[in-house]
C-alpha positions in Angstrom: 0.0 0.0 0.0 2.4 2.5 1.1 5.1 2.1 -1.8 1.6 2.1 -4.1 1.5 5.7 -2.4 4.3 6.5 -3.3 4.7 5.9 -6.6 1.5 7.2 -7.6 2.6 10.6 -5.5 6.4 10.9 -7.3 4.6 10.2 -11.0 2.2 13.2 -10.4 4.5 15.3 -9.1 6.7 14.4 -11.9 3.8 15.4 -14.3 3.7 18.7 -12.4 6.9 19.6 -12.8 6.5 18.5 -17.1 3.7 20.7 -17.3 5.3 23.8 -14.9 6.8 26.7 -15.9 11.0 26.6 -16.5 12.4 26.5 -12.9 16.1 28.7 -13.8 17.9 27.1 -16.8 20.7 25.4 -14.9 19.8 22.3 -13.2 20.1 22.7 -9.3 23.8 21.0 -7.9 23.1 18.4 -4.8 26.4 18.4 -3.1 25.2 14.5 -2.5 26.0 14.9 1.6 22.1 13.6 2.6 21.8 10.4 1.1 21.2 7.6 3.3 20.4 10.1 6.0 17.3 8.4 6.6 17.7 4.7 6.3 20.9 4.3 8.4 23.6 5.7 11.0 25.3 8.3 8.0 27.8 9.8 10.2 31.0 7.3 9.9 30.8 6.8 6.1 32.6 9.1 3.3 29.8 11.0 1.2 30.2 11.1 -2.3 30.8 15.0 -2.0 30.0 16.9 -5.5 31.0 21.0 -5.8 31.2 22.8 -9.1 34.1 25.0 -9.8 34.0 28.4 -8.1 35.3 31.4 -10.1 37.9 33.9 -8.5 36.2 37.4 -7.8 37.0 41.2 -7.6 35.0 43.1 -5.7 34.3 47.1 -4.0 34.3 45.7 -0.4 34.5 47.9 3.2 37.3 48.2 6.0 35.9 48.4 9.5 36.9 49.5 12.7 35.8 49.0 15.9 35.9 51.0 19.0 35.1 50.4 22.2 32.2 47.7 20.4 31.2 50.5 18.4 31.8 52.4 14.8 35.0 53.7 14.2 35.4 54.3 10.8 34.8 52.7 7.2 36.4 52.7 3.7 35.9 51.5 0.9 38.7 49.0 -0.5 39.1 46.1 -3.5 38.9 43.1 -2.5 40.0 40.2 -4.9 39.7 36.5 -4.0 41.8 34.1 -6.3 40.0 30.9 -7.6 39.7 28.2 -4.9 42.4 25.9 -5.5 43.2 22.2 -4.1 45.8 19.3 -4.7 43.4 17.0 -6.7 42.4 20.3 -9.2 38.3 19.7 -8.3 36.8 21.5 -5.7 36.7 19.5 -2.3 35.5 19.6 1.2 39.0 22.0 1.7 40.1 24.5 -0.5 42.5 27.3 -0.5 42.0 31.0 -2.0 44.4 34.0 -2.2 42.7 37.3 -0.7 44.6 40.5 -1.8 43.3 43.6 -0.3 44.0 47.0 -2.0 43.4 50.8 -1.8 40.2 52.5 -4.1 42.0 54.1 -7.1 45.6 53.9 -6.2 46.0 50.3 -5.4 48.1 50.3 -2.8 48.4 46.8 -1.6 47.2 46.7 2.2 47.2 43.1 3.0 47.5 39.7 1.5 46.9 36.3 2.6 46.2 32.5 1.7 42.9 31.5 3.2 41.5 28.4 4.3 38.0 27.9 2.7 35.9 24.5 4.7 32.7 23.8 3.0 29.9 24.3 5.1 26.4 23.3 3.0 24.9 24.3 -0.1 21.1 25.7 -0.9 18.4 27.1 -3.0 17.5 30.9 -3.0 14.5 32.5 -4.4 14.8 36.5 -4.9 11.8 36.9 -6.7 8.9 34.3 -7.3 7.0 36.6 -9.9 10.1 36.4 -12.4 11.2 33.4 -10.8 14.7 35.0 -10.3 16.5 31.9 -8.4 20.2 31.0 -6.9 21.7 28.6 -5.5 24.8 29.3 -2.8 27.3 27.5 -1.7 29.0 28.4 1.8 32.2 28.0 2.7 33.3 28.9 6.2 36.8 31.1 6.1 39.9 31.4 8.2 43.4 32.1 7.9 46.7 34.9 8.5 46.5 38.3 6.5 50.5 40.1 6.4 49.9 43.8 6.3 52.0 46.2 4.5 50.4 49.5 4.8 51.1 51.0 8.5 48.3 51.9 11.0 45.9 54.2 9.5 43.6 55.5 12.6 41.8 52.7 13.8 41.3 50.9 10.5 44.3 48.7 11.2 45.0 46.1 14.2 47.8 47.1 16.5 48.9 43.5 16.6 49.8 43.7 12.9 52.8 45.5 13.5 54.3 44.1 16.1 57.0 41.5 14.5 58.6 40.2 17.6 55.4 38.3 18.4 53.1 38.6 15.6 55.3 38.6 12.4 52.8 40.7 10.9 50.5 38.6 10.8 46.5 38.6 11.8 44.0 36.0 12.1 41.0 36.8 10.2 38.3 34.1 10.7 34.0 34.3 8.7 32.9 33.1 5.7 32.3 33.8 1.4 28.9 32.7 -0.4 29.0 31.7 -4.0 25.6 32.6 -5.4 24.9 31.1 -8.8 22.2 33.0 -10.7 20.3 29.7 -12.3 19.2 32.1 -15.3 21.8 33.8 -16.3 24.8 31.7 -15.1 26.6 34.4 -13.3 28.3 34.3 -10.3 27.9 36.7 -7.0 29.4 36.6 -3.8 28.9 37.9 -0.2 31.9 37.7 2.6 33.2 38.9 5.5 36.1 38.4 7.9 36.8 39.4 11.2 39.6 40.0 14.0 37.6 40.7 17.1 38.9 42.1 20.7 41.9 40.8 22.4 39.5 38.2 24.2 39.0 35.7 21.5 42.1 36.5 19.0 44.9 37.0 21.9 43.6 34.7 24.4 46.0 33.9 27.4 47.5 30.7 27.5 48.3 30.2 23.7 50.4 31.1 20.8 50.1 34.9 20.0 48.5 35.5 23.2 49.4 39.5 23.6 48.0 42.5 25.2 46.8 44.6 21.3 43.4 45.7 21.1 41.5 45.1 24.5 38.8 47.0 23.5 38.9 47.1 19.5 37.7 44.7 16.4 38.3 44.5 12.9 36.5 43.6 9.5 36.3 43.2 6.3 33.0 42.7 4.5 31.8 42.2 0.7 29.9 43.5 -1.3 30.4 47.2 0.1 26.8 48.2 -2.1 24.2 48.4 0.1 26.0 47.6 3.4 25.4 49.5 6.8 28.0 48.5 9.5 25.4 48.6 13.0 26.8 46.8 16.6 23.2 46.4 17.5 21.2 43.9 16.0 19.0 41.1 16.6 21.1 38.4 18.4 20.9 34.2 18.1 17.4 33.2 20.0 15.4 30.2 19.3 15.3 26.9 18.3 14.6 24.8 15.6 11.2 24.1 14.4 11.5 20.0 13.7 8.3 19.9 11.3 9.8 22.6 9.1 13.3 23.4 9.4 16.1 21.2 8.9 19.5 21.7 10.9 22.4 18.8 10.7 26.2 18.6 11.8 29.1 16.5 9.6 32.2 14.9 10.5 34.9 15.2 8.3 37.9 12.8 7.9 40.9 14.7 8.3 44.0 13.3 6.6 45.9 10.6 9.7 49.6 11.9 10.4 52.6 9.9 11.0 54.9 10.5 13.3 57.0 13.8 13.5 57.0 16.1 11.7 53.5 14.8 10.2 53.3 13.9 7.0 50.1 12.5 5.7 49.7 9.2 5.6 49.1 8.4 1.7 45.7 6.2 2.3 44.0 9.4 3.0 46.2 12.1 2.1 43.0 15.1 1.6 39.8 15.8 4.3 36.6 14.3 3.1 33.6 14.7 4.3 31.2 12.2 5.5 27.2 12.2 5.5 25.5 14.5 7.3 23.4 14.0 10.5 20.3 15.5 11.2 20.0 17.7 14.6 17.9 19.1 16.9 19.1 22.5 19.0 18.2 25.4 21.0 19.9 28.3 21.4 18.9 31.6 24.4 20.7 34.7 24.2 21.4 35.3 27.7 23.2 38.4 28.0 24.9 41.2 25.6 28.4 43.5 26.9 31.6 44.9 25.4 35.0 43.0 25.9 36.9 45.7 28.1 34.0 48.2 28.4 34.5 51.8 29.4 31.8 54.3 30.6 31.7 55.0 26.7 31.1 52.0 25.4 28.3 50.6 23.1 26.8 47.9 25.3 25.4 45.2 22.9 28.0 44.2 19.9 28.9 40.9 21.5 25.9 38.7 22.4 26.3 35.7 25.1 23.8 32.5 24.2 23.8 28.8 25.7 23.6 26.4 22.8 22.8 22.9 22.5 22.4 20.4 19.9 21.3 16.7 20.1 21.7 14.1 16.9 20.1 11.4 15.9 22.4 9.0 15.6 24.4 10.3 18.7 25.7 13.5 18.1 25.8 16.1 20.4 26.9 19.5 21.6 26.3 22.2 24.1 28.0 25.0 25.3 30.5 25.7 28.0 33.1 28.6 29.4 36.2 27.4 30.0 38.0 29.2 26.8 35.5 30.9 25.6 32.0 32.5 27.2 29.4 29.8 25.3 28.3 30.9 22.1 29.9 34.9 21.4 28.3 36.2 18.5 29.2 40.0 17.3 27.2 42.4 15.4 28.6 43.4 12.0 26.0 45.1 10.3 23.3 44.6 7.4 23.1 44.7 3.9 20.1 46.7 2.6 19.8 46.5 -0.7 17.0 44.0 -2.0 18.4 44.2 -5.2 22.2 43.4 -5.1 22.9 40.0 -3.6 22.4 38.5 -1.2 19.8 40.6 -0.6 18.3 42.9 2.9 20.3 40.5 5.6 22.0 40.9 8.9 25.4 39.3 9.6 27.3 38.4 12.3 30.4 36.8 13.5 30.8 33.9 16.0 33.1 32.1 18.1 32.0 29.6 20.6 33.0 26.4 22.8 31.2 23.5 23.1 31.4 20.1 24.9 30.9 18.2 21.1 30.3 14.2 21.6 31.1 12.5 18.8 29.7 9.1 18.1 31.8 7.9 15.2 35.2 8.5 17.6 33.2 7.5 20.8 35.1 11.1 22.4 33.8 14.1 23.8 36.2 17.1 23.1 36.1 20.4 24.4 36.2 22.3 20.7 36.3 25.9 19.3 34.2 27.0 17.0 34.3 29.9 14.8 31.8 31.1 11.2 28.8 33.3 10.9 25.3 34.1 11.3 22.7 35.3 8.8 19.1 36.5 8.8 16.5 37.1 6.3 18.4 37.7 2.9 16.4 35.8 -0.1 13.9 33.0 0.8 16.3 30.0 1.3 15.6 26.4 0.9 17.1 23.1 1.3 18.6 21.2 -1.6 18.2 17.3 -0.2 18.7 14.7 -2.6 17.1 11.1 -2.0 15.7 8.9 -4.6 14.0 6.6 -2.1 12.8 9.5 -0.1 8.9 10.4 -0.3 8.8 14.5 0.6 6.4 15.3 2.8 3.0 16.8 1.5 3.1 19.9 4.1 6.3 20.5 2.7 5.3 20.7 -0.9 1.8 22.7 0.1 3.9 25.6 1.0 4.2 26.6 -2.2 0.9 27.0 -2.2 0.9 26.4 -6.3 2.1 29.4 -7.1 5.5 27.9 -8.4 6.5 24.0 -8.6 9.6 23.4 -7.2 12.5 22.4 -9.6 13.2 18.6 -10.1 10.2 17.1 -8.9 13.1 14.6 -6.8 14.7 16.9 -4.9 12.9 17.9 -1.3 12.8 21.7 -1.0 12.9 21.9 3.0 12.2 25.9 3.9 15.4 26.6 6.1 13.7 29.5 8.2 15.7 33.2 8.2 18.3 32.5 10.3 21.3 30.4 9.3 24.5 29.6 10.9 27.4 28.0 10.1 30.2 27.2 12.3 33.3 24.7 12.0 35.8 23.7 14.8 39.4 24.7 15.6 42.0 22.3 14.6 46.2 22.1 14.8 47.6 18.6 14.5 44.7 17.0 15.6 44.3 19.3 18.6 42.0 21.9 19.8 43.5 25.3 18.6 43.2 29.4 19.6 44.4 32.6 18.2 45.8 30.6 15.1 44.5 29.4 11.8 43.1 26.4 12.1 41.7 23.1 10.2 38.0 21.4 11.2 36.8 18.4 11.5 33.2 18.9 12.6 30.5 21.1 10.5 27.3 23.1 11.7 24.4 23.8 9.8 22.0 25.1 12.0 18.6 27.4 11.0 15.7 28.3 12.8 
């Protein structure tokens, strides 16, 4: 009876989607991470992952400094990010990308840097259902050491970026880029930002490049620059996840093993791959909001304090603590406000955060820093979940209300809610890592 169901429901949904209108002209991309999700324990077992090959970009982007957790001052700077690059020539789970930063006009080079980009998820955006205007993005979450060369400029440039003995010039940036392909026209946008925040979470005590530099000051870098009002105050992390219409998961990813010293990879599995993902369940309260090193002239709410957790099903599971780090610490960037220019009227923030993460596959709890980002509203953003054997659930589909079938009657389009963050762990040879760039082996995909 119920694969009689079934069948009868996928062949008039595939008539439906025969008879619809176009749905973009380039097919939508799975990244092939959810298959088997439902049927078995995913989490130990390497996913077939699939990425297309991302363009380099140029782009008008904004400098930002921060003062006592508020505006400093802004400017306008180019921003161009090389082509993600790794050793097999495809894009994988772990990339690399050359950010050069340069004066408007006169191109004075003010910092450069090889970046770490870690896949986070991919998914479908509509911008406007009338002209059924459509994306789809792929995240990746950002971290790595910037070398200035242009000397302190007001409060524009981190203190710690000049001082060699300790620093060698360089500054951890950690966030995230979107690659936002327009399924009509074929053209590529992108959103990013970077961030070195207070002294706190970038100089912390105890570790390498731990340092007395900016106690009360933060740094960004954020693209597109049209559109794009830097604000300390906005709408923090608060609420959980609605389990009959959103879907949040978490991924392990198998790091290459590493012989003895100094560590080369082991040749079975010389490059990270990722492995299925895991659907979750999680919460998170915003408890309080301060400044790191507040005066009597500080802004008061920039950085945001929340508990998190997150429970798997097959095991997983996270919540938050304050040993290194106060829980989850998320910090206000600003907004883009242009509906027009991707990605669209959304907030962004920046987050760091430590969490007691149980991990079934290595049977080990590990006390883990995260860091990535924060986004709400921007274009209606769905799911792109790929499962032949999978049966998509009617409520699901009825939220289209008929207005617009959804493209490739076999994918499930599951509605990811307005808020989205990403986060990835802090890794250095295996260990838990802070203040320096850093490899992951766990993945967050979390929306509400």
């Amino acid at each position: 009876m119920l694969n009689s169901f079934k069948n009868t429901f996928l062949l008039a949904l595939g008539a439906l989607a025969l008879t619809a209108p176009s749905v973009g002209q380039i097919p939508l991309q799975p990244d092939n991470l959810w298959s088997g999700g439902f049927y078995s324990n995913p989490l130990c077992s390497n996913a077939p992952l699939s990425l297309p090959t991302f363009p380099g970009f140029k782009q008008v982007s904004m400098e930002i400094g921060w003062q006592d957790c508020q505006l400093g001052s802004q400017k306008a700077v180019d921003a161009q990010w090389s082509a993600p690059v790794s050793p097999t020539g495809a894009s994988t789970q772990e990339m690399t990308s050359t950010l050069r930063l340069t004066e408007t006009l006169v191109g004075n080079l003010i910092a450069e840097g090889k970046m770490t980009l870690t896949y986070s998820r991919t998914w479908y955006e509509v911008q406007d259902f009338a002209t059924q205007e459509d994306l789809q993005v792929w995240r990746f979450l950002v971290n790595g050491d910037l070398r200035y060369t242009l000397g302190t400029k007001g409060i524009l440039r981190p203190s710690c970026a000049f001082s060699k003995a300790s620093q060698k010039n360089r500054v951890r940036y950690s966030g995230y880029v979107d690659w936002a392909l327009d399924l009509q026209s074929g053209t590529w946008s992108s959103a990013w930002m970077l961030t070195h925040a207070t002294d706190t979470f970038e100089h912390a005590a105890g570790h390498p490049r731990a340092g007395s530099f900016h106690c009360k000051d933060s740094y960004s870098f954020v693209g597109p620059a049209n559109g794009f009002q830097p604000n300390p105050v906005l709408p923090a992390e608060n609420g959980c996840q609605n389990p009959f219409l959103d879907r949040s998961v978490v991924r392990r990813v198998r790091r290459p093993r590493l012989g003895p010293p100094p560590f080369p990879p082991v040749l079975s599995a010389p490059y990270p791959a990722s492995k299925f993902e895991e659907d979750v369940f999680f919460c998170v309260g915003n408890q309080y909001e301060h400044c790191p090193c507040a005066t009597s002239t500080s802004g008061s709410s920039q950085f945001a304090i929340a508990h998190m957790t997150i429970t798997g099903n097959f095991g997983s599971a996270a919540q938050s603590n304050n040993q290194m780090v106060s829980e989850l610490v998320s910090m206000a960037i600003g907004s883009w406000t242009n509906q027009s220019v991707y990605p669209g009227v959304e907030d962004l923030r920046w987050t760091i955060a430590e969490y007691d993460y149980y991990d079934p596959c290595a049977n080990e709890t590990r006390k883990e820093i995260f860091h990535g980002v924060t986004t709400r509203g921007g274009y209606e953003a769905w799911g792109i979940n790929y499962d032949p054997n999978y049966v998509p659930n009617l409520e699901i589909w009825e939220d289209w209300n008929g207005s617009w079938n959804p493209p490739f009657f076999n994918f499930e389009m599951v509605r990811l809610g307005s808020v989205l963050i990403d986060q990835s762990n802090a890794l250095r040879k295996g260990r838990t890592s802070m203040n320096l760039p850093f490899k992951s082996d766990h993945i967050l995909n979390l929306n509400y």
